[in-house]
C-alpha atoms as an extended CHARMM CRD file, in Angstrom:
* protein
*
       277  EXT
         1         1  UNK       CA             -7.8870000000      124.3490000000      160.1600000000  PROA      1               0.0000000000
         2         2  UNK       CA             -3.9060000000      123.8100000000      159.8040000000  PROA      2               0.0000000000
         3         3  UNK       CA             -2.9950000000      120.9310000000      162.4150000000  PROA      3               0.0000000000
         4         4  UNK       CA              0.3490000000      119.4580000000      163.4320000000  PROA      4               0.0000000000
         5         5  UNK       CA              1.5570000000      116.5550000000      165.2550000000  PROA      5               0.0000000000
         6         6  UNK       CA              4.4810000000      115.9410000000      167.9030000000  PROA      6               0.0000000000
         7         7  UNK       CA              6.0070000000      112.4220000000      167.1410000000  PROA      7               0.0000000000
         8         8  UNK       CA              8.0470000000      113.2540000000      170.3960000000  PROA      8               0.0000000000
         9         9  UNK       CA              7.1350000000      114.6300000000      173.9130000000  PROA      9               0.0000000000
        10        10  UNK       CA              9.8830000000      117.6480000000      175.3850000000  PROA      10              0.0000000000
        11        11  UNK       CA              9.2780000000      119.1760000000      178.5790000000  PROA      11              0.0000000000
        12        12  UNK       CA              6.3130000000      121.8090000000      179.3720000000  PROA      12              0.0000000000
        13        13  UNK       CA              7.7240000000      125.2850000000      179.0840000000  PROA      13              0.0000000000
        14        14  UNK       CA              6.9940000000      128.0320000000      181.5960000000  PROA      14              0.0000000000
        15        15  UNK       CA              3.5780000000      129.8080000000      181.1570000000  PROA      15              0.0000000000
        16        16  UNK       CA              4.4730000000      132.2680000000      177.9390000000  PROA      16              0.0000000000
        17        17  UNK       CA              2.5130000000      135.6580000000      177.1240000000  PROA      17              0.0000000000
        18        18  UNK       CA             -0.6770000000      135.7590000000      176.1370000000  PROA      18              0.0000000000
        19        19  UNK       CA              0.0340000000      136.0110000000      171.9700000000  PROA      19              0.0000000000
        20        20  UNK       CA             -3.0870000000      136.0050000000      169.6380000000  PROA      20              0.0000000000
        21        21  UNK       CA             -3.9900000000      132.2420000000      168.5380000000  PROA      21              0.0000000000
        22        22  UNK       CA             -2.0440000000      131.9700000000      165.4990000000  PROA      22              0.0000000000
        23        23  UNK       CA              1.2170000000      133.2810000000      167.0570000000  PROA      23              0.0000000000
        24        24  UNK       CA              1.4110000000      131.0620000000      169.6970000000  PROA      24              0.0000000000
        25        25  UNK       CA              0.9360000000      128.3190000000      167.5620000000  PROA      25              0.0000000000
        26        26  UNK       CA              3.6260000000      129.1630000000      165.0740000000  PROA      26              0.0000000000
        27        27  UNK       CA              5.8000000000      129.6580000000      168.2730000000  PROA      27              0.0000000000
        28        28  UNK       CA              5.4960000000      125.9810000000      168.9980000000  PROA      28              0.0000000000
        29        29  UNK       CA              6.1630000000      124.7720000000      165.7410000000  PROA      29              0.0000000000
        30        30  UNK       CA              9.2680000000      126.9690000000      165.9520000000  PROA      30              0.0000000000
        31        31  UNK       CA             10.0610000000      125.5720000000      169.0510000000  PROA      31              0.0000000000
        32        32  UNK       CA              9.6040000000      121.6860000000      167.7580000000  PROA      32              0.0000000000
        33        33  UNK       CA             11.8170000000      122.8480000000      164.8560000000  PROA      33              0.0000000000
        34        34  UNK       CA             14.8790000000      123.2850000000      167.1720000000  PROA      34              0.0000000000
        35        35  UNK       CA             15.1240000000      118.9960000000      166.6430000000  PROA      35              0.0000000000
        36        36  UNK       CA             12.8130000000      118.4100000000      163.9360000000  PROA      36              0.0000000000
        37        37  UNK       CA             12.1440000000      120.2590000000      160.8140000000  PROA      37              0.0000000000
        38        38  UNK       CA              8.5410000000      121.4770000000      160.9850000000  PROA      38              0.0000000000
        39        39  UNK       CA              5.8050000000      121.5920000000      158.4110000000  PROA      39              0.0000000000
        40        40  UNK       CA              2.1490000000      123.6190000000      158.6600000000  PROA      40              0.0000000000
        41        41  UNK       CA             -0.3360000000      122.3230000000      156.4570000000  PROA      41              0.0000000000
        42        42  UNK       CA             -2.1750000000      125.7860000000      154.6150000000  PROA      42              0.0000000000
        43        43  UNK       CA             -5.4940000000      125.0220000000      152.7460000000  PROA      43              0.0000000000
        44        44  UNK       CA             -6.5470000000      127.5240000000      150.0730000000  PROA      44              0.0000000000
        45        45  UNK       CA             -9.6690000000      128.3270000000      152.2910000000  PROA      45              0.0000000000
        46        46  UNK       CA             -7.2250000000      129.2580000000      155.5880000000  PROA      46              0.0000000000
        47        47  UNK       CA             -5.1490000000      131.7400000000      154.0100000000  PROA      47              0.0000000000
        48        48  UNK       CA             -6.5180000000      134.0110000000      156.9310000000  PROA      48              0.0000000000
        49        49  UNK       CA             -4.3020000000      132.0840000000      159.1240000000  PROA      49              0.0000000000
        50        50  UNK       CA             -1.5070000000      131.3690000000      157.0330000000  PROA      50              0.0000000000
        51        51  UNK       CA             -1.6820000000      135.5630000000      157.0260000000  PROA      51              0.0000000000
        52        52  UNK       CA             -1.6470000000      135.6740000000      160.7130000000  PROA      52              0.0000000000
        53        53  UNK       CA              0.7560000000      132.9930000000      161.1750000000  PROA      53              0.0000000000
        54        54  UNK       CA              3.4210000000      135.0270000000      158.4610000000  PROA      54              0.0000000000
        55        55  UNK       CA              2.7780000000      138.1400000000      160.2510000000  PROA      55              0.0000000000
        56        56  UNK       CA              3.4800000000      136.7230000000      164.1670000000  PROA      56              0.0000000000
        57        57  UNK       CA              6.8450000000      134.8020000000      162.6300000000  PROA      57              0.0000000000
        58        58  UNK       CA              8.3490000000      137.7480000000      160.6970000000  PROA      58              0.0000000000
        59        59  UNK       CA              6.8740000000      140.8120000000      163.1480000000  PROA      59              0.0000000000
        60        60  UNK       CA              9.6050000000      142.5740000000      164.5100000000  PROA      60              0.0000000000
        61        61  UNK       CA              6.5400000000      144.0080000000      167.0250000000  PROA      61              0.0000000000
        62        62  UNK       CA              6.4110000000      141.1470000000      168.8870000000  PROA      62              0.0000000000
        63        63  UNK       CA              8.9770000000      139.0770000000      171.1090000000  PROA      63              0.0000000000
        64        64  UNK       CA              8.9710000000      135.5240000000      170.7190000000  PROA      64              0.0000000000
        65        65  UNK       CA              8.5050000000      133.4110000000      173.9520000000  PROA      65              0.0000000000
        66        66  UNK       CA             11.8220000000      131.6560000000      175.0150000000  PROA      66              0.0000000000
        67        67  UNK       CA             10.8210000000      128.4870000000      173.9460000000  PROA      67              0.0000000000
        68        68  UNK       CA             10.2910000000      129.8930000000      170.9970000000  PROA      68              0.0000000000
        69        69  UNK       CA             12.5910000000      132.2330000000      169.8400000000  PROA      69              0.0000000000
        70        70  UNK       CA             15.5160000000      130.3750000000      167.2790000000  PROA      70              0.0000000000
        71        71  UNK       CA             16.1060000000      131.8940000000      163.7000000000  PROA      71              0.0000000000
        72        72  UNK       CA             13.4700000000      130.4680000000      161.2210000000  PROA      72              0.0000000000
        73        73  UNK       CA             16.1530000000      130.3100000000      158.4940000000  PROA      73              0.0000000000
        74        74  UNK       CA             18.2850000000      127.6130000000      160.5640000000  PROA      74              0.0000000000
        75        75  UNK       CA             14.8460000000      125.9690000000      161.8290000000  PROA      75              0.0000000000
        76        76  UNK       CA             13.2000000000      123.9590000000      159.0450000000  PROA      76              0.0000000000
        77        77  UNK       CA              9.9230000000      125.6590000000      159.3940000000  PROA      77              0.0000000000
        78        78  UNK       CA              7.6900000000      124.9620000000      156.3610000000  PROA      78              0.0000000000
        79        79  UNK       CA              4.0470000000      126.0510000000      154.9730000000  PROA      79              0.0000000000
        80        80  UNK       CA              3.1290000000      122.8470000000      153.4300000000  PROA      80              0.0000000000
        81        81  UNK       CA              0.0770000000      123.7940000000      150.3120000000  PROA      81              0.0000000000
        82        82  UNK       CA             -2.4750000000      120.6680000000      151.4390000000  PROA      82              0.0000000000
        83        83  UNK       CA             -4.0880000000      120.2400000000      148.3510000000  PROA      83              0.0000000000
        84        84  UNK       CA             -0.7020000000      119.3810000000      146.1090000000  PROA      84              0.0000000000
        85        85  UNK       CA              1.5620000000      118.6240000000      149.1020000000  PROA      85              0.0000000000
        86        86  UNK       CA              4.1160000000      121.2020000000      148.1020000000  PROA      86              0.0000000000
        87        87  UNK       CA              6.4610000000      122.0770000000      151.0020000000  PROA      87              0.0000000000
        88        88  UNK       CA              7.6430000000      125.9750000000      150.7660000000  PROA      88              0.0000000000
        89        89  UNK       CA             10.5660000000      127.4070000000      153.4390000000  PROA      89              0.0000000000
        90        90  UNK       CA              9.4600000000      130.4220000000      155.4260000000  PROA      90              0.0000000000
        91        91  UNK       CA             12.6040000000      131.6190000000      154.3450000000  PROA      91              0.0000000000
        92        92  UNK       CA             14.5830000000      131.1050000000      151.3360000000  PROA      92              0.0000000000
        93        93  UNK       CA             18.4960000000      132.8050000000      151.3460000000  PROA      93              0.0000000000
        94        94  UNK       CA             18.5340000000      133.8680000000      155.0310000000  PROA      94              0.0000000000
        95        95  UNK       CA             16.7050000000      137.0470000000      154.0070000000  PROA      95              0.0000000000
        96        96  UNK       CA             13.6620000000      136.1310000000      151.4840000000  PROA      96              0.0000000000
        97        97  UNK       CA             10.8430000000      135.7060000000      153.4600000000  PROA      97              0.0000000000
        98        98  UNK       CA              7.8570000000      133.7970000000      152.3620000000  PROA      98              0.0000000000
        99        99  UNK       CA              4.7400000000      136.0220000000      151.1230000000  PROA      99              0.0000000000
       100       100  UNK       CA              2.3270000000      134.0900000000      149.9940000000  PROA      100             0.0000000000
       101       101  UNK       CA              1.2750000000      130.6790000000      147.9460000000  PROA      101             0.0000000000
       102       102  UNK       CA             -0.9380000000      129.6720000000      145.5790000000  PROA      102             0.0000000000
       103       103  UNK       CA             -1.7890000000      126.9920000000      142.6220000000  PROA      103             0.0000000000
       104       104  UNK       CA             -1.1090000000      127.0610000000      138.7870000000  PROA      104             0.0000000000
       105       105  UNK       CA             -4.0630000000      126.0790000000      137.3470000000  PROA      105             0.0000000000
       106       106  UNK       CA             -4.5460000000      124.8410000000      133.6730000000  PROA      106             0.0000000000
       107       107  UNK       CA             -8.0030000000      123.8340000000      131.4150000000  PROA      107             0.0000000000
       108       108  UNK       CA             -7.6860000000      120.9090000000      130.0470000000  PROA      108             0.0000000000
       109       109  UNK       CA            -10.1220000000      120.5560000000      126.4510000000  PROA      109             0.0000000000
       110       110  UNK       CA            -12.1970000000      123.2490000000      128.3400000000  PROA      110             0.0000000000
       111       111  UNK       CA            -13.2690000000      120.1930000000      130.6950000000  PROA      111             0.0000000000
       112       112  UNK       CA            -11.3100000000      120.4660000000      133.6270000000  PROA      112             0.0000000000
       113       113  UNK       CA             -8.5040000000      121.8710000000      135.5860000000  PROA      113             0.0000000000
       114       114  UNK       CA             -5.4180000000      120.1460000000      136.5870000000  PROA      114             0.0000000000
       115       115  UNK       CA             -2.8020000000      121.1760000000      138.8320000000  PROA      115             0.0000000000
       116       116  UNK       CA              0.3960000000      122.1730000000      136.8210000000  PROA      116             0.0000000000
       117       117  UNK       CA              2.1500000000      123.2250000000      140.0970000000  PROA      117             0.0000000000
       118       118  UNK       CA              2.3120000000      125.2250000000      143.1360000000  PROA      118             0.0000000000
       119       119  UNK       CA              4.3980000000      128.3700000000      143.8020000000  PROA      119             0.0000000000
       120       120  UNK       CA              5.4140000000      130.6900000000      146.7650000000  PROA      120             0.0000000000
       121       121  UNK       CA              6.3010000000      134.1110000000      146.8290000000  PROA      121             0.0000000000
       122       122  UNK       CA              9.3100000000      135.2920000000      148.7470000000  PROA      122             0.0000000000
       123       123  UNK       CA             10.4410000000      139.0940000000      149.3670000000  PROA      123             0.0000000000
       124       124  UNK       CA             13.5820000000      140.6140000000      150.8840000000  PROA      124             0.0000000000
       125       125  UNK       CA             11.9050000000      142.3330000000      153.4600000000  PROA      125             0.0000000000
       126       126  UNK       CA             14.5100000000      144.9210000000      153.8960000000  PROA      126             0.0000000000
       127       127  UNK       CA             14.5350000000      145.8470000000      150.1420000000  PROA      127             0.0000000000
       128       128  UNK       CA             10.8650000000      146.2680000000      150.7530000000  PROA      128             0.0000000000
       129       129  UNK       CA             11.3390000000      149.1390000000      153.2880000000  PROA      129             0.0000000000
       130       130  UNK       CA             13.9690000000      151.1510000000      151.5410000000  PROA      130             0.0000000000
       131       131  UNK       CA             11.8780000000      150.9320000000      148.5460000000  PROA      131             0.0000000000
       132       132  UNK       CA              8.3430000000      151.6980000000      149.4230000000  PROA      132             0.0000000000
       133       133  UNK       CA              8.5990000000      152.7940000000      153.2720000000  PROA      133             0.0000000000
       134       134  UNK       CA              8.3560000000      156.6630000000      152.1420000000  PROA      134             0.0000000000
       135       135  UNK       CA              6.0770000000      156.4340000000      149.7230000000  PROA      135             0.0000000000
       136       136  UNK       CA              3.0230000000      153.7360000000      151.5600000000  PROA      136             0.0000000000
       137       137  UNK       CA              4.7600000000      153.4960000000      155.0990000000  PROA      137             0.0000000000
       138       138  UNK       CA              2.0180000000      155.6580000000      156.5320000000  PROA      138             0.0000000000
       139       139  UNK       CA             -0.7870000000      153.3400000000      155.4050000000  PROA      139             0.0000000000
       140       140  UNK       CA             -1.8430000000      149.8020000000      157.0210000000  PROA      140             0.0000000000
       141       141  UNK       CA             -1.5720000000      146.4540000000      154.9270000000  PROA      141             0.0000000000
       142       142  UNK       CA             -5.6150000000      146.7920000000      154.7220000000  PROA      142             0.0000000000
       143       143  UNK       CA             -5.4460000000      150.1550000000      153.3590000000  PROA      143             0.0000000000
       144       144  UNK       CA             -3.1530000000      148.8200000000      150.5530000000  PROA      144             0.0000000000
       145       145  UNK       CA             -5.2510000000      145.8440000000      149.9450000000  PROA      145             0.0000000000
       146       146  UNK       CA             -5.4800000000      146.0690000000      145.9400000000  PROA      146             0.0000000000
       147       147  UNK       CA             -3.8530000000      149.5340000000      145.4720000000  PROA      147             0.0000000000
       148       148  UNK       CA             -2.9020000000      149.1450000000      141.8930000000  PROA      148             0.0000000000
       149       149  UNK       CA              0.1030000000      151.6030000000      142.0870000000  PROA      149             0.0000000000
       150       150  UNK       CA              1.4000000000      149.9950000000      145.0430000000  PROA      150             0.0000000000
       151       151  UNK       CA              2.0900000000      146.5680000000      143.5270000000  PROA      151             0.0000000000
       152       152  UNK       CA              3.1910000000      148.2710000000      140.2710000000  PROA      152             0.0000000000
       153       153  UNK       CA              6.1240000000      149.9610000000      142.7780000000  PROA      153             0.0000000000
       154       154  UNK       CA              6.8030000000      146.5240000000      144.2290000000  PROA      154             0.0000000000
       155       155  UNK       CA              7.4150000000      145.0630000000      140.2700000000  PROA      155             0.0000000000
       156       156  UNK       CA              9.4430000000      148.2310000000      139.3320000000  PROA      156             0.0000000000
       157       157  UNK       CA             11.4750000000      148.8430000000      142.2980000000  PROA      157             0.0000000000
       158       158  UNK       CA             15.0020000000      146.6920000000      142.9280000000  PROA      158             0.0000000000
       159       159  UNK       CA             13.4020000000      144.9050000000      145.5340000000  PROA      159             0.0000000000
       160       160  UNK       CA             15.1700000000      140.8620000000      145.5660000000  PROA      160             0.0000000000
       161       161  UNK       CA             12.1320000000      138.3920000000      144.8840000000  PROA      161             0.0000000000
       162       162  UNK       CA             11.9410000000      135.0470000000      144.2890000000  PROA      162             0.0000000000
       163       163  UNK       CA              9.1470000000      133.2420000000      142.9880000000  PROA      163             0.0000000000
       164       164  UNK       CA              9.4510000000      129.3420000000      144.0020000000  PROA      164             0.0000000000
       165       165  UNK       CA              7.5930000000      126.9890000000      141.4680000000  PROA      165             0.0000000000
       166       166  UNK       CA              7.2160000000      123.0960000000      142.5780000000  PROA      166             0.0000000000
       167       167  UNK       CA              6.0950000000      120.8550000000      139.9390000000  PROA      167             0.0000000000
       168       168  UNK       CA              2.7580000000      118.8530000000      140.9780000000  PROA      168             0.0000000000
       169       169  UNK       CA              1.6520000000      117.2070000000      138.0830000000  PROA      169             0.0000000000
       170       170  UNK       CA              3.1510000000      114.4190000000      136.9420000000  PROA      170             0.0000000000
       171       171  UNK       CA              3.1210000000      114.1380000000      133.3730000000  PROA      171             0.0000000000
       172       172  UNK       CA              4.5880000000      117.4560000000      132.6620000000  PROA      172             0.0000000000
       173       173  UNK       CA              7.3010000000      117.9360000000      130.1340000000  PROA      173             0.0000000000
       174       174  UNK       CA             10.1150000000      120.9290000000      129.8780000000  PROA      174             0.0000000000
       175       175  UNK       CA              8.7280000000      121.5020000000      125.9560000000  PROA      175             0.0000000000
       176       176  UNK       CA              5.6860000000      122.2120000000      127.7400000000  PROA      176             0.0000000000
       177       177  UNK       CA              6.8970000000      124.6340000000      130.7690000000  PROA      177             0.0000000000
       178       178  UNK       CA              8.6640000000      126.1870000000      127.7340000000  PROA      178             0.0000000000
       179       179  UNK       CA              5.5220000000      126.7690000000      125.7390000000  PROA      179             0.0000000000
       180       180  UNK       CA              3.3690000000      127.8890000000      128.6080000000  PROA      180             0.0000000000
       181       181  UNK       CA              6.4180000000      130.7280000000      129.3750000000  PROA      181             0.0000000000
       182       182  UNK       CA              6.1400000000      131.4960000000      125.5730000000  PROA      182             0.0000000000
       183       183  UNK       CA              2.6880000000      132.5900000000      126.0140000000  PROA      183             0.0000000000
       184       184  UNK       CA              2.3740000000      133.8450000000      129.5550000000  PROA      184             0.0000000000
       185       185  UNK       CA              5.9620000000      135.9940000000      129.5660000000  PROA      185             0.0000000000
       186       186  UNK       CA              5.2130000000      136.5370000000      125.6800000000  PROA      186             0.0000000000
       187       187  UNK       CA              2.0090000000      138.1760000000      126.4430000000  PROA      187             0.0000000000
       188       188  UNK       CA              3.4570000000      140.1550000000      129.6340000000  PROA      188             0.0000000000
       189       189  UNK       CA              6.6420000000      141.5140000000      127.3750000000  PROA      189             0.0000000000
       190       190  UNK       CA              4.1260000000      143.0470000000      124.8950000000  PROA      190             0.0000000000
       191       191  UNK       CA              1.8030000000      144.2830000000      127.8720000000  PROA      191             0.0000000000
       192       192  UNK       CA              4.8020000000      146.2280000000      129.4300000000  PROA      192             0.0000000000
       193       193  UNK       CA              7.0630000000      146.6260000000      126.6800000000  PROA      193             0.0000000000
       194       194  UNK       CA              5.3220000000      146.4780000000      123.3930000000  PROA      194             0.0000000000
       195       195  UNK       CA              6.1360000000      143.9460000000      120.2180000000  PROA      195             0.0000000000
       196       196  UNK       CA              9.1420000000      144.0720000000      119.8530000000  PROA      196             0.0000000000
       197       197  UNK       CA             10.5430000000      141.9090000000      122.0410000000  PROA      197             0.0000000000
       198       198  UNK       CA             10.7980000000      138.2470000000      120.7690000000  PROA      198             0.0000000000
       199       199  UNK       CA             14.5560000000      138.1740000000      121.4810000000  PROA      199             0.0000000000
       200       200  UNK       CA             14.3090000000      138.6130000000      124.6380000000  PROA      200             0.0000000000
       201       201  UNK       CA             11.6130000000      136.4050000000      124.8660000000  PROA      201             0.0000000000
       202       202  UNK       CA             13.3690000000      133.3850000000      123.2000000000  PROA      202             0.0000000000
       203       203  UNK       CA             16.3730000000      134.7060000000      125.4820000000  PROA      203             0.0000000000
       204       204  UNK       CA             14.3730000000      133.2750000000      128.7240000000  PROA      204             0.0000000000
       205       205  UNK       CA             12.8220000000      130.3380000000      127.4420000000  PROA      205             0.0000000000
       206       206  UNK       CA             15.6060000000      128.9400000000      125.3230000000  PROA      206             0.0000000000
       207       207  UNK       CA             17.2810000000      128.5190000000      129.3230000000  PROA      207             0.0000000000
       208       208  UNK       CA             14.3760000000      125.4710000000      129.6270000000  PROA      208             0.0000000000
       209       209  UNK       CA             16.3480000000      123.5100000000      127.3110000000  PROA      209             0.0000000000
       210       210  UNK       CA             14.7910000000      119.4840000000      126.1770000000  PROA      210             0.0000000000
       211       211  UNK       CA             17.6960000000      117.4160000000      127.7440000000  PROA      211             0.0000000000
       212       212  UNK       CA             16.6460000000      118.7970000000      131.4430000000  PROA      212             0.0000000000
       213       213  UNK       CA             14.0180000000      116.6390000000      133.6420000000  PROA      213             0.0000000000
       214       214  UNK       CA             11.4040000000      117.6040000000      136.0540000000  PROA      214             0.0000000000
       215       215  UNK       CA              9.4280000000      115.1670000000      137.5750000000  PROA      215             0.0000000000
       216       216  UNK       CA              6.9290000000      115.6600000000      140.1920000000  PROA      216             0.0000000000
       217       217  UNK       CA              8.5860000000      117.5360000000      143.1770000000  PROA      217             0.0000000000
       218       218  UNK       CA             11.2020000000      119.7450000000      140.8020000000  PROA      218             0.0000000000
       219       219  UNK       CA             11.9820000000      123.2490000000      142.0100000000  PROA      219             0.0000000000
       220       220  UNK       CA             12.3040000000      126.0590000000      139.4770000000  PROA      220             0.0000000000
       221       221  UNK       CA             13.5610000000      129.3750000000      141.0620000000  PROA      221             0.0000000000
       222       222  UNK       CA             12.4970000000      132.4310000000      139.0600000000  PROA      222             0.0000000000
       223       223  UNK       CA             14.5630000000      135.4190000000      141.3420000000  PROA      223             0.0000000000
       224       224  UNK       CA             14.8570000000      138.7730000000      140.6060000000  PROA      224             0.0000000000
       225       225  UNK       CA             18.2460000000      139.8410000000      142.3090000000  PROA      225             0.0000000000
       226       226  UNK       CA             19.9630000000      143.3000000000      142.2070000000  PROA      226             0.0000000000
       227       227  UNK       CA             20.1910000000      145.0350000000      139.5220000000  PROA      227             0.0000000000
       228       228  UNK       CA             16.8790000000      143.8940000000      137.6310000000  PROA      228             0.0000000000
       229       229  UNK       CA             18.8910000000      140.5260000000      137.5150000000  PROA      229             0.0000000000
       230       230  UNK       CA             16.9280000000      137.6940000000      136.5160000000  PROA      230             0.0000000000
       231       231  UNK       CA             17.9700000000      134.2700000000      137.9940000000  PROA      231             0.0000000000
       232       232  UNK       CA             16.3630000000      130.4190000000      136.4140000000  PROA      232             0.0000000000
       233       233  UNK       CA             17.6910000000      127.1560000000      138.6660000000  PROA      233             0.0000000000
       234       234  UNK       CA             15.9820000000      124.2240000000      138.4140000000  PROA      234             0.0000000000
       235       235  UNK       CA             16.5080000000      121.7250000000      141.4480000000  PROA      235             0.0000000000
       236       236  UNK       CA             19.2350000000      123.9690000000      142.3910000000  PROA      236             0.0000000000
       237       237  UNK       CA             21.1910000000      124.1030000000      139.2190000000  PROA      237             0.0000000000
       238       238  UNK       CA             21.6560000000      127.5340000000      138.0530000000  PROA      238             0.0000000000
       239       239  UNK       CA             20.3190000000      127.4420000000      133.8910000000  PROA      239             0.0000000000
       240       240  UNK       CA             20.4430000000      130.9380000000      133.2110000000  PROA      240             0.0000000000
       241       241  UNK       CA             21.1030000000      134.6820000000      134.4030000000  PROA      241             0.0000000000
       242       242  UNK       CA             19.3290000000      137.7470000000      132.2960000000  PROA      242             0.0000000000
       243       243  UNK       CA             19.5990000000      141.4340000000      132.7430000000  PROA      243             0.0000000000
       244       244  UNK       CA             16.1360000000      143.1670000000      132.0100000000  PROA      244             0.0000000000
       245       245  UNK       CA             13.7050000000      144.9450000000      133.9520000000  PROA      245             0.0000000000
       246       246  UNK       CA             11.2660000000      144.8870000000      131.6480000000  PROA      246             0.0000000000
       247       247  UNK       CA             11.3910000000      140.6970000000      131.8180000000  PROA      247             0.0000000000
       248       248  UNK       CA             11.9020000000      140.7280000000      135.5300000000  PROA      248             0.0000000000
       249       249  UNK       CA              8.5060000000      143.0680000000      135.5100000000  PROA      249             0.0000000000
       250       250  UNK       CA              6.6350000000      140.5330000000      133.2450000000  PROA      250             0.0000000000
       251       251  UNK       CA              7.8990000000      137.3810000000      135.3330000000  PROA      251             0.0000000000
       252       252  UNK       CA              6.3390000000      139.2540000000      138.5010000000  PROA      252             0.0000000000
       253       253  UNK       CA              3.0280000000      140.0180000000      137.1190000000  PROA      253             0.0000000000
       254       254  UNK       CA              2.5030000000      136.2940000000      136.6560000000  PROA      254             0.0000000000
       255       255  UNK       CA              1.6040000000      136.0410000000      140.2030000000  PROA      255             0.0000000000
       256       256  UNK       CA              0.8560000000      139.5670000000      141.6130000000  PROA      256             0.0000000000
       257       257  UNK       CA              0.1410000000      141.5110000000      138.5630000000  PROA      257             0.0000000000
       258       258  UNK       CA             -3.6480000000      142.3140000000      137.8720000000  PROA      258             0.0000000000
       259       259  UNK       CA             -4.1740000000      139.3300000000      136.2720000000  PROA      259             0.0000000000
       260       260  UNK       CA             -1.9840000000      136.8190000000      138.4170000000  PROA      260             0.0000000000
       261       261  UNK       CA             -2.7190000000      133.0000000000      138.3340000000  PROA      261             0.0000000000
       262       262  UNK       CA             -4.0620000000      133.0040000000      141.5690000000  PROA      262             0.0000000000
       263       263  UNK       CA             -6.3300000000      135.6570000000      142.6420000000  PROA      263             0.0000000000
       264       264  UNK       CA             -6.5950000000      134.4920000000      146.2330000000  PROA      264             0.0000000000
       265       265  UNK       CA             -2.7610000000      134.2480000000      146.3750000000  PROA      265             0.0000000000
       266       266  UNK       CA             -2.1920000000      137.4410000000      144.4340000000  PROA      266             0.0000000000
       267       267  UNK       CA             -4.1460000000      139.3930000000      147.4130000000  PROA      267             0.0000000000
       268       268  UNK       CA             -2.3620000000      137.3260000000      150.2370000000  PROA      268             0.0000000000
       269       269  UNK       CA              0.6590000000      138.6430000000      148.5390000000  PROA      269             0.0000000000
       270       270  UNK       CA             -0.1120000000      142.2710000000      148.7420000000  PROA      270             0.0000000000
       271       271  UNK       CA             -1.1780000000      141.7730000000      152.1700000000  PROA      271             0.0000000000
       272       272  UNK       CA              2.0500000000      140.4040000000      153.6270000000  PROA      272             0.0000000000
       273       273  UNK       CA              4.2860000000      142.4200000000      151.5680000000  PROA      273             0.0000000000
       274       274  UNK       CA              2.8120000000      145.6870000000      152.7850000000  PROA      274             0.0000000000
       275       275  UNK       CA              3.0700000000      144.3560000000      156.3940000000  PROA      275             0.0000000000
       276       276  UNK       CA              6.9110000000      144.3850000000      156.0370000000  PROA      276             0.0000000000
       277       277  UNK       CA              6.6060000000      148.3820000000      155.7860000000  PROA      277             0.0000000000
């Protein structure tokens, strides 16, 4: 269960609407948000409510109570990933709304698994509906639930996406984010694109360059922006811009693609971004 805590009392508001559970609640941590910035905690085993939560926020079905209706982008609201502590926006560049998170996950001598960081998914939903409206707009969010062509649209399409990566373990080095890109883009660029492609390839990772830091709680900001533009920052520094479809593609199927990182987050994903028809 997500739970949240006033460290202030504010006056009772008049009797709202009845809203489903999760709707109402995320309309009071809007509401708190108005004077201080608000965080929901999201466990891997409630992603049912972070779904319902996401969906009452961003529904243009519903109207918000009064005491509840500011502009999430101006309002701090976060979905805070319990197990690492990672705090993700609900919105990321006034229009990028927040589709899903999940963990990065990585053996360690075949013994165990540490946590190499946490990442959120954001989508322009507007991008969403000119791209895929016609083509899935007719079918629910369940119906599209693991539709194979439908998140192969969503990686191929111009749609703006950013995928928001916040270092959790400690001890982790840029040599090493560079290596693990080597092998994980590598391995995407030949899925998509065949072998020939190491120049691109050492075009991306060559932007992670040895003199750059990232302790625990760094940012990196993969975005795909018009144009099959592909966007690196790191803690808000722009280190890079490419122009490639094929790598923007390969950077995507990292996380939604059939064999994402996250399986759990990968169908959360799907979910929210079809709900944005």
């Amino acid at each position: 269960m997500a739970s949240m805590r006033f460290p202030f009392s504010f006056p009772q508001p008049p009797q709202p609407p009845q809203f489903p559970r999760a709707f109402t609640t995320f309309a009071a941590v809007a509401a708190v948000a108005g004077a201080s910035a608000a965080v929901v905690a999201v466990s891997s085993s409630d992603r049912p409510f972070l779904r319902n939560a996401l969906n009452s926020l961003f529904s243009s079905g519903h109207s918000l109570p009064l005491w509840g209706s500011i502009s999430l982008a101006d309002s701090g609201v976060s979905v805070l990933e319990s197990k690492t502590g990672a705090s993700f926006p609900s919105v990321l560049a006034s229009s990028h709304k927040l589709c899903g998170i999940g963990l990065r996950k990585k053996s360690v001598l075949g013994l165990k698994n540490i946590d190499v960081y946490a990442f959120g998914v954001y989508a322009d939903d507007e991008d969403i509906k000119t791209h895929l409206s016609e083509k899935y707009g007719q079918f629910s969010a369940s119906e599209l639930q693991g539709n194979k062509e439908f998140i192969d649209d969503l990686m191929d399409n111009d749609i703006s996406m950013t995928v928001r990566l916040q270092i959790v373990y400690g001890r982790l080095s840029i040599r090493s984010v560079r290596s693990a890109f080597e092998e994980s883009v590598g391995s995407r660029l030949q899925k998509f694109g065949g072998s020939d492609n190491k120049e691109l390839l050492q075009r991306f990772t060559s932007q992670f360059r040895d003199e750059i830091k990232i302790p625990r709680g760094s940012v990196i900001h993969l975005s795909r922006e018009k144009g099959h533009v592909l966007r690196t920052s790191i803690d808000g520094d722009e280190v890079g811009s490419i122009k490639s479809k094929l790598l923007c593609k390969s950077i995507l199927d990292l996380y939604v693609g059939e064999e994402a990182f996250d399986k759990d987050a990968k169908e959360e994903i799907e979910h929210n971004v079809a709900s944005y028809l």
